[in-house]
C-alpha positions as a printed Julia matrix, in Angstrom:
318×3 Matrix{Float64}:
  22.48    2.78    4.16
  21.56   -1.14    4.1
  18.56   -3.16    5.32
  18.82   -5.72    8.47
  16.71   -8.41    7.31
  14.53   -9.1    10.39
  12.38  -12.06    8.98
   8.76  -12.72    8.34
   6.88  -11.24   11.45
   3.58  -11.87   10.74
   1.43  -15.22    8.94
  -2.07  -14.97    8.47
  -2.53  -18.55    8.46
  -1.73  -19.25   11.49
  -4.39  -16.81   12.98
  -8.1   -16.58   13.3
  -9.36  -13.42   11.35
 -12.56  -11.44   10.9
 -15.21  -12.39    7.68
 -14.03  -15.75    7.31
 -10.42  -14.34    5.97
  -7.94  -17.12    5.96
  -5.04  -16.24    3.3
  -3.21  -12.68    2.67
  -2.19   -9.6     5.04
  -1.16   -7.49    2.05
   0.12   -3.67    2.53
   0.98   -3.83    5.82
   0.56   -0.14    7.41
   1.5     1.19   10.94
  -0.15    3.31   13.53
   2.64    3.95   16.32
   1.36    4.22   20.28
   2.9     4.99   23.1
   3.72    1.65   24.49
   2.84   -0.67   20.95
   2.55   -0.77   16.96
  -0.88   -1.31   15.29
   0.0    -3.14   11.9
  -3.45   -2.74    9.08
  -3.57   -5.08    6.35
  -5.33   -6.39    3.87
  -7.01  -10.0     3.98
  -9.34  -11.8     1.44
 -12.67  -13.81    2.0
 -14.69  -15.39   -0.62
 -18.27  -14.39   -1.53
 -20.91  -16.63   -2.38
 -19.99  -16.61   -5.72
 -16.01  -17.76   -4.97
 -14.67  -14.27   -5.85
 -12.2   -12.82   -3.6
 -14.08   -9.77   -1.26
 -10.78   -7.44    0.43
 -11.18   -7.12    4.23
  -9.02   -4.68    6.55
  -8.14   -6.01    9.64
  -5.18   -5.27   12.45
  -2.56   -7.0    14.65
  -1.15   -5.47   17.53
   2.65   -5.81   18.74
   4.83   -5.23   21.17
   7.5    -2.61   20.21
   9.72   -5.12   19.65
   8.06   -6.18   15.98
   8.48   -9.59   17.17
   5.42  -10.24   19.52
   1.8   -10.33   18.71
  -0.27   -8.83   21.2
  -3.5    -9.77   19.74
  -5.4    -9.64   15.96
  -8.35   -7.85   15.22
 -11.28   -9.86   15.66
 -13.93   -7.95   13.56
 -13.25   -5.9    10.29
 -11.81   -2.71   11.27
 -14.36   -0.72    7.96
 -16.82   -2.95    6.23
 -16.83   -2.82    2.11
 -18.65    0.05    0.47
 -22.49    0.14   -0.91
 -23.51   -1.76   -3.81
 -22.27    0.12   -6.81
 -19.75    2.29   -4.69
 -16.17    3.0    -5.86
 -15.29    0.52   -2.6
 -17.89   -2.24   -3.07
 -15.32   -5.57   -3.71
 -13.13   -4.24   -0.82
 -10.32   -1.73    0.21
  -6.49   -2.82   -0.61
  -4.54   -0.87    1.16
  -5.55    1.81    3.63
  -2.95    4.27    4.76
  -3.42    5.82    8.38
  -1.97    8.77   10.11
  -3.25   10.57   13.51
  -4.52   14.02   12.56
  -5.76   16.02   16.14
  -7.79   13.82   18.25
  -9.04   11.13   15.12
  -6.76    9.02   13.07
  -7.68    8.87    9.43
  -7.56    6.17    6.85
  -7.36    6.76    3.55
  -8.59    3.88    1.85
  -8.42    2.3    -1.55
 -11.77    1.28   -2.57
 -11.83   -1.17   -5.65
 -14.44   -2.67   -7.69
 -14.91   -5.12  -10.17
 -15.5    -4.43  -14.44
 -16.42   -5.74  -17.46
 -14.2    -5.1   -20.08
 -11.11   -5.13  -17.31
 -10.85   -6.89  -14.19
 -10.74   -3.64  -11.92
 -11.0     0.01  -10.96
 -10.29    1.88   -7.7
 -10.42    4.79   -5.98
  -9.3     6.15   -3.0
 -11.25    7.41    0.02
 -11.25    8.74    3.39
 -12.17    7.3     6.43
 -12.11    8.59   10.13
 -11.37    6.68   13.16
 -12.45    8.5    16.96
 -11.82    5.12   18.33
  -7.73    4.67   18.4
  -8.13    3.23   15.46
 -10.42    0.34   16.23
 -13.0     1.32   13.78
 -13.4     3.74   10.96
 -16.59    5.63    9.5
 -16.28    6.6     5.89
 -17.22   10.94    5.41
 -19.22    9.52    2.84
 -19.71    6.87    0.0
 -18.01    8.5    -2.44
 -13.98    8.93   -2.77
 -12.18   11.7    -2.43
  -9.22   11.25   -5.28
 -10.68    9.56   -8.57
 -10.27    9.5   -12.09
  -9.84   12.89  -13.83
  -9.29   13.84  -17.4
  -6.24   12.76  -17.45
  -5.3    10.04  -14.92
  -8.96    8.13  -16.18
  -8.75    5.13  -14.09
  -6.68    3.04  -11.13
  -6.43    5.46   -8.92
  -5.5     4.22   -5.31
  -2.4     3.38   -3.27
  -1.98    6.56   -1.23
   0.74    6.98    1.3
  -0.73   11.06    2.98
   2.15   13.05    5.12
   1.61   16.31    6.59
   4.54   18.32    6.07
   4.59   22.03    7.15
   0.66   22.05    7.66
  -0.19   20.83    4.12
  -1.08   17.4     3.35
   0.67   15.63    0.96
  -0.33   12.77   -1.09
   1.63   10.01   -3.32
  -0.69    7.76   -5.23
  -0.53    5.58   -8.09
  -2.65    6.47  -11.59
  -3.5     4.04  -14.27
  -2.15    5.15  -17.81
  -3.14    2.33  -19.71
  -5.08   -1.47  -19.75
  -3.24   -3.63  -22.88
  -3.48   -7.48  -24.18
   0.07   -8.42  -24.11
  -0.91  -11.58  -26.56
  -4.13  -12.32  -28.16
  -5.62  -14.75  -25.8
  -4.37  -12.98  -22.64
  -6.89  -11.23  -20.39
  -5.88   -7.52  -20.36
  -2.86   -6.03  -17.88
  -2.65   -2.44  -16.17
   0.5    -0.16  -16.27
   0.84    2.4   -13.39
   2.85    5.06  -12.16
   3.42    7.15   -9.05
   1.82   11.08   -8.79
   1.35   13.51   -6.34
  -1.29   16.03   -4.75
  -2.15   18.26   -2.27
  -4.73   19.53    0.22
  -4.83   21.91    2.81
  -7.93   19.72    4.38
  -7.23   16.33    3.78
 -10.09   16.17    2.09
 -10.48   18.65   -1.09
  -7.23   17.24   -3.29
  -5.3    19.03   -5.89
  -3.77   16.69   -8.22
  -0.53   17.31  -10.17
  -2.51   15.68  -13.42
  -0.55   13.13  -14.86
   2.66   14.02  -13.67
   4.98   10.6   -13.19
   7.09   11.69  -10.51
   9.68    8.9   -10.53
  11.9     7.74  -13.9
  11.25    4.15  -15.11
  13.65    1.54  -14.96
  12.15   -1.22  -16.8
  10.92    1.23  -19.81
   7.48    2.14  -20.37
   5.78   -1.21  -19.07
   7.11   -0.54  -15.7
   4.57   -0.64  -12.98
   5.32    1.48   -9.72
   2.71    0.76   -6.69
   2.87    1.64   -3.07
   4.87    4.59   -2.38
   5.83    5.46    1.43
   7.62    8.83    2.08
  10.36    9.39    5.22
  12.71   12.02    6.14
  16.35   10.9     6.87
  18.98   13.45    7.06
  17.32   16.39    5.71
  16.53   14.51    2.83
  13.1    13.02    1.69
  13.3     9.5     0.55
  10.22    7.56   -1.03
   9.96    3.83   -0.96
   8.16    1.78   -3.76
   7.32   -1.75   -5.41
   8.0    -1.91   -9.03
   7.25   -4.72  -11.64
   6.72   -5.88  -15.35
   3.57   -5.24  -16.57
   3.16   -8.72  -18.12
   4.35  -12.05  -16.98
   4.83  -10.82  -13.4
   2.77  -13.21  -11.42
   4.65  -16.63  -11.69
   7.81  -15.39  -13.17
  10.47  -13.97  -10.36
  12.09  -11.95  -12.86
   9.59   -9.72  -14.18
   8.01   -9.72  -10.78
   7.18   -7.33   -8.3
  11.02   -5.54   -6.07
  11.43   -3.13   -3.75
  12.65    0.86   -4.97
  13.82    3.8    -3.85
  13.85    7.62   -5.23
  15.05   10.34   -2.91
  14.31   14.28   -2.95
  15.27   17.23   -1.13
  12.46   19.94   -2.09
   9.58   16.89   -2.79
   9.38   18.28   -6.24
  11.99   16.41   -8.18
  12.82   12.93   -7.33
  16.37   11.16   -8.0
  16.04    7.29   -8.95
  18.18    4.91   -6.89
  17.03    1.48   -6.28
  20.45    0.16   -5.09
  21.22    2.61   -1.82
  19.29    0.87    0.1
  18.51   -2.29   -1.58
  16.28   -5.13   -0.52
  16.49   -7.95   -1.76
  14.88  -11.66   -1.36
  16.7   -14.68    0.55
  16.64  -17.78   -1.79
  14.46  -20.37   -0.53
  12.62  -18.4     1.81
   9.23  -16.18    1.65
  10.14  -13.34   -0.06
  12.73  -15.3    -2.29
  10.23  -14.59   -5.59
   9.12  -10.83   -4.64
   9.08   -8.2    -2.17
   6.56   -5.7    -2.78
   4.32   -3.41   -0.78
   6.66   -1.86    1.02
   5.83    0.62    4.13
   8.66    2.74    6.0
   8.17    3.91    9.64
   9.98    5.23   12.43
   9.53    3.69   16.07
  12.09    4.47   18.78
  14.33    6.16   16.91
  14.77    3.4    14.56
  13.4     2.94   11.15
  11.58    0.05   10.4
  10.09   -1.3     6.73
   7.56   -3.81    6.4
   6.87   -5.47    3.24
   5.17   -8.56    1.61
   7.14  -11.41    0.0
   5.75  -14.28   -2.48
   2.54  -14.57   -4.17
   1.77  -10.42   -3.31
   1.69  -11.12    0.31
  -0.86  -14.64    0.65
   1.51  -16.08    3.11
   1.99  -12.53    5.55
   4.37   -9.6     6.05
   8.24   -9.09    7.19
  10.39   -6.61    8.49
  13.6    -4.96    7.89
  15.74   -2.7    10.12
  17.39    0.51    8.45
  21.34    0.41    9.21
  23.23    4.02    8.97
């Protein structure tokens, strides 16, 4: 298998979006229609006190992945209640029809003290197509535990065989890298399951996928497909230090594959993406979301600077 590299499909800059947003559609995330693609992302506006406040919002294309039909032009679920798990925004939300409603699992994050962050995911339910979602309550519904006790977010939820299944990311530690630095967050990937969608079952503190890059490797965003009897999970993985301005310790694209969803086989390289020098997503690709649409199956990811400048696509070759 090999990628077709399809080219940047989407720029926020160049559109007009809800709350003031004007930079980032980060974690793009598909809902497939008939006749379209609905693409959610995540944008950024600044509150009153210049700190960035996370925004979902939509754009609607043709099935072609090339034409914009039109961008949401209101927030698509406003940020949670003062104090909530989702009060400084929701980065990303994962959606996937279940009966008549379409829900959105949403990670709700919030600013700290002593760190710069925790999160949280939730659930959200749409009876609109998708237009609009209404939260089942302020609180989430996958959070810290005893032992996964913060940065918990990033689910991708697939219903296979009528149980849900859920592939999120846990924090396992915050460290200071160097004595003046601010501390950094390592994560890795874990799974649980529900027979609601609702009441989870984690399996606590289980890292699913091998590191790479040692125990400092960060794994974010996983995406689950079935190709040839075989279940294979898409990822972004990164340094946990020095990954923001330096391309080599920065944020790439992986891939793990499993046949029973239990035990997952490492193998970035089969299919690799990888950036184009000079362009976009020369620096990083990260955020990565794999979807089927016609038969084919698509990936949409973010390039430089986590996503600031928009999304692109990629075509799976067999």
């Amino acid at each position: 298998m090999k990628w077709q590299k399809l080219g940047k499909i989407f720029d926020p800059t160049q559109h007009s979006l809800p709350n003031g947003c004007v930079q980032f559609a980060q974690s793009p995330q598909t809902l497939v229609f008939d006749d379209f693609v609905r693409i959610y992302f995540s944008t950024r506006a600044l509150d009153s006190k210049g700190k960035f406040l996370s925004h979902i919002a939509f754009c609607d294309m043709h099935k072609n992945l090339l034409d914009i039909i039109r961008v949401s032009d209101r927030t698509v679920i406003p940020p949670g209640g003062l104090g909530c798990f989702d009060e400084h925004g929701i980065f990303p939300m994962n959606v996937l029809r279940h009966g008549d409603a379409v829900y959105g699992y949403t990670c709700g994050w919030n600013r700290r003290v002593s760190v710069s962050v925790d999160t949280a995911i939730g659930l959200a339910i749409s009876r609109d197509d998708g237009l609009t979602f209404q939260r089942i309550g302020d609180g989430p519904v996958l959070a810290a535990s005893l032992h996964e006790p913060f940065l918990i977010g990033d689910s991708f939820v697939k219903v296979i065989g009528g149980v849900f299944h859920m592939w999120y990311i846990f924090g396992t530690c915050w460290k200071k890298f160097t004595p003046d630095a601010a501390p950094d967050r390592t994560y890795k990937i874990g799974h649980a399951t529900s027979n609601d969608g609702i009441n989870w079952i984690k399996e606590e503190s289980r890292q699913i996928i091998p590191d790479r890059l040692g125990r400092d490797e960060s794994q974010a965003l996983p995406t689950v497909i079935e190709i040839g009897g075989r279940y294979h999970m898409f990822f972004c993985y990164r340094h946990t230090f020095d990954f923001r301005t330096n391309k080599e310790r920065g944020y790439q694209i992986g891939h793990v594959w499993s046949e029973d969803l239990l035990n997952w086989t490492r193998d970035d390289n089969h299919p690799r993406l990888e950036g184009t020098p000079g362009e976009w997503d020369s620096d990083m690709q990260c955020y990565p979301h794999v979807f089927e649409c016609d038969n084919n199956i698509y990936l949409l990811y973010n390039g430089n600077e986590f996503g600031r400048y928009g999304f692109g696509l990629a075509k799976l070759e067999t």
